[in-house]
C-alpha positions in Angstrom: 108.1 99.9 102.9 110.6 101.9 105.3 108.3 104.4 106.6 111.1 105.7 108.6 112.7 107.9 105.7 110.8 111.0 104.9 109.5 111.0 101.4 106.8 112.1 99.0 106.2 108.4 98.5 106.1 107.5 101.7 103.4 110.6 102.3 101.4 108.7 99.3 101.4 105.4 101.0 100.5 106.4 104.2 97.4 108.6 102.7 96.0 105.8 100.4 96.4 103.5 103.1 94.7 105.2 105.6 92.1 106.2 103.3 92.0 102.3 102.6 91.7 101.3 106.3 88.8 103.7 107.2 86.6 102.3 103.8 84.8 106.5 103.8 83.4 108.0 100.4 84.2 111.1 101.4 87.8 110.8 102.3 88.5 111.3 98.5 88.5 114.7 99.3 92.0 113.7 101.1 94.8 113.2 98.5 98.2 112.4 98.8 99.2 115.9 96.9 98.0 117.5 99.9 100.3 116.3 102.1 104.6 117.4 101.3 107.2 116.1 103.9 106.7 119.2 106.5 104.0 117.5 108.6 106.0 113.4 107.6 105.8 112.8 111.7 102.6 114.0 112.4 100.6 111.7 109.4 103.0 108.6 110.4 101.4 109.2 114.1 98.2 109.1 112.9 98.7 106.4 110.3 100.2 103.5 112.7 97.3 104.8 114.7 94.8 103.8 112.3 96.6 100.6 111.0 96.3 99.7 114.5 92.9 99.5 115.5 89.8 97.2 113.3 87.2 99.2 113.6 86.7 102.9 114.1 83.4 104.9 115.9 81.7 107.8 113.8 83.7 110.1 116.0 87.0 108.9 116.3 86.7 108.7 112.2 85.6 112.3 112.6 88.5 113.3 114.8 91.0 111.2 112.1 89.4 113.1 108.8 89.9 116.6 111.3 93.6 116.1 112.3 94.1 115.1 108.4 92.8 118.4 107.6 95.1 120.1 109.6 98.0 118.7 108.3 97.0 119.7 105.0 99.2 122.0 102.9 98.1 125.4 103.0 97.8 126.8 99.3 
């Protein structure tokens, strides 16, 4: 996957994968329709982010679901 070329599929990969990586219920809240190519740098910062670390504290999991929320699409 070339995650270096903005695109709605890209944007759905990221999301499932970080959704994936951080194993939480209640990220199904998060979808990939959320997201459109506006905010592509901003989730690719925090997806490497997460694909980088193993394990994750309450907080910093906190902070991740947060910052996903403010990238969200405003409807």
């Amino acid at each position: 996957m070339n995650l270096s070329q903005k695109s709605i599929e890209n944007v759905d990969y990221m999301i499932e994968k970080i959704k994936e990586k951080l194993k939480v219920l209640n990220f199904g809240a998060i979808k990939p329709s959320h997201f459109d190519e506006e905010m592509y740098e901003e989730l690719k910062e925090i997806y490497e982010l997460v694909m980088k670390k193993n394990s994750f504290s309450p907080n910093e999991m906190q902070a991740i679901a947060e910052e996903l929320g403010n990238l969200r699409k405003n409807k």
